[in-house]
Backbone bond lengths (Angstrom), bond angles and torsions (degrees), N, CA, C in turn:
res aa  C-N    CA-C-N  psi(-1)  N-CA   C-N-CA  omega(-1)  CA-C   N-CA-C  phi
1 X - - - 1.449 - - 1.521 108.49 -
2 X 1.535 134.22 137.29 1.115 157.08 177.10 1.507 106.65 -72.65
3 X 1.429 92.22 146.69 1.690 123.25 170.99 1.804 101.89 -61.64
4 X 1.635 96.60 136.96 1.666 91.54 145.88 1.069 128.13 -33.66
5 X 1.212 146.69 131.44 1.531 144.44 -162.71 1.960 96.36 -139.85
6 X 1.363 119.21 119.78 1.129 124.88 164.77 1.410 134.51 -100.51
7 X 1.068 103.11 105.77 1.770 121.20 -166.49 1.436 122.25 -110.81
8 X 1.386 111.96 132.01 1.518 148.98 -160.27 1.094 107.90 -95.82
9 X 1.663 139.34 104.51 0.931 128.51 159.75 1.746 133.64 -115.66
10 X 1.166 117.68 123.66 1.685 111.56 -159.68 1.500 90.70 -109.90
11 X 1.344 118.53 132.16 1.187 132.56 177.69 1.712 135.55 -172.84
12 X 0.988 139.77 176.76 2.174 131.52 165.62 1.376 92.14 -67.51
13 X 1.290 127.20 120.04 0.986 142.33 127.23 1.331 118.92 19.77
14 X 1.276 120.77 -42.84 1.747 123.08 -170.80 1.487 98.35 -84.88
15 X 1.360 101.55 -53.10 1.933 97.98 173.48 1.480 114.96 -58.23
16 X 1.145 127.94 -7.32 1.443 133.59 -174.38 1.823 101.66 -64.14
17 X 1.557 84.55 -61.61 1.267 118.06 179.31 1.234 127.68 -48.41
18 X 1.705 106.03 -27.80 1.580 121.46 -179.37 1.266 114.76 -99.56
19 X 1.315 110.62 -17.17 1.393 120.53 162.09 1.248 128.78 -88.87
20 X 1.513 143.10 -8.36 1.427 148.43 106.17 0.942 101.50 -19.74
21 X 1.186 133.91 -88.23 1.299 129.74 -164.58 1.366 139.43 -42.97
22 X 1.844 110.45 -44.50 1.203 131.28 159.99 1.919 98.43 -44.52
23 X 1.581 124.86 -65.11 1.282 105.69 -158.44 1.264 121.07 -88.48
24 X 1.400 108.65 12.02 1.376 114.86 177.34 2.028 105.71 -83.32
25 X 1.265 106.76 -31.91 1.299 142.72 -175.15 2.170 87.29 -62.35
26 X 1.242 115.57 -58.06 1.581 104.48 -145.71 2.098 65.59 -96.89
27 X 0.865 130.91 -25.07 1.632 123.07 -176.90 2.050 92.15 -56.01
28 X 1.111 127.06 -71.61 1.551 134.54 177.02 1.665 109.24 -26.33
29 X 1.416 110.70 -57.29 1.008 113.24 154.46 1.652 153.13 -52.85
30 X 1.423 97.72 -9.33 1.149 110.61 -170.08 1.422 139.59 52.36
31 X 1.659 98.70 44.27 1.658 107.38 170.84 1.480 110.85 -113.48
32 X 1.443 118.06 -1.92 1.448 120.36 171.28 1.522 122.05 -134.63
33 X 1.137 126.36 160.85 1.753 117.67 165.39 1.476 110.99 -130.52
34 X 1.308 89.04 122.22 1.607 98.75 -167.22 1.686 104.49 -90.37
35 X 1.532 112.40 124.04 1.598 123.86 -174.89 1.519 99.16 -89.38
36 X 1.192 124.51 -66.74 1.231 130.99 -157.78 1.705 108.80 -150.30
37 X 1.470 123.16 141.67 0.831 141.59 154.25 1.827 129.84 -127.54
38 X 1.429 104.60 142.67 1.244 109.05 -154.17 1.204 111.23 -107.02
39 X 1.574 130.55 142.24 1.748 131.97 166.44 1.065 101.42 -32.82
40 X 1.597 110.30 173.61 1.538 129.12 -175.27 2.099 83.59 -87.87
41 X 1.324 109.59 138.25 1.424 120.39 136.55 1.146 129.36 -89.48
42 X 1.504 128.78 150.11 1.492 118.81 175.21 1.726 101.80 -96.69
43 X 1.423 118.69 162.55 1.091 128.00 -172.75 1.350 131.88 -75.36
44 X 1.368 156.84 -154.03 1.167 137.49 143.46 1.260 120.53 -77.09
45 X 1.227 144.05 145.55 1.687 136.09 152.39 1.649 88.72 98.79
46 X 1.249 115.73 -147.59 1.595 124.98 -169.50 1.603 99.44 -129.40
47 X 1.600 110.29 62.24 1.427 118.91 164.46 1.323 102.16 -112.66
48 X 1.723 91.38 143.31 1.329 105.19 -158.83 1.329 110.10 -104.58
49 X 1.296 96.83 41.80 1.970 107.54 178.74 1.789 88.74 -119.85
50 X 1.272 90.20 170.58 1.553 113.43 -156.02 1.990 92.94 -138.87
51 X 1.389 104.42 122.20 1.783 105.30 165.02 1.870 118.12 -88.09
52 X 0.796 112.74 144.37 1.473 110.74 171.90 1.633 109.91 -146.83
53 X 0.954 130.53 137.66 1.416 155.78 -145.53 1.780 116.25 -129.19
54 X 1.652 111.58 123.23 1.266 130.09 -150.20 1.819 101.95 -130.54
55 X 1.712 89.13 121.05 1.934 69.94 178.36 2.054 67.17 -121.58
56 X 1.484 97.43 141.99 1.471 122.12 -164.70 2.130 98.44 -154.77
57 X 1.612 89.05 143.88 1.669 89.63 170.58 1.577 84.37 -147.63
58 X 1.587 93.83 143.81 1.257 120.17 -173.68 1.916 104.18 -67.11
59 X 1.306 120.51 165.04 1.641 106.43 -162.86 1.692 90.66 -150.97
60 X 1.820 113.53 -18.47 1.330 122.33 -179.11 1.704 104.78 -84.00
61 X 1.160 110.81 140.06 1.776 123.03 178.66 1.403 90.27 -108.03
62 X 1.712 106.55 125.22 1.301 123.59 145.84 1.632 124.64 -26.43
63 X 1.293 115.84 112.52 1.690 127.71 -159.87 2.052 83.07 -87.23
């Protein structure tokens, strides 16, 4: 079983959203454990992507 693993994601807002979702999805399943998830940040300058931040540990063993 895997380390907490902290993951960065820069993206539109809607994929933010779909990607929560996606690991909440394989979390039900029991291939991940989700610690913490973070608000949307806005980016530097006037980019219209948004970061959001994942503390996740892997729960699947290499077959």
């Amino acid at each position: 079983m895997g380390e907490i693993n902290d993951l960065r994601f820069t993206a539109p807002p809607e994929d933010l959203e779909r990607w929560e979702w996606f690991f909440k999805e394989m979390e039900k399943r029991g291939l991940i454990t989700i610690y913490e998830v973070s608000k949307l940040y806005d980016n530097r300058g006037d980019s219209k992507l948004k970061r959001k931040y994942f503390k996740v540990k892997l729960n699947a063993e290499e077959q």
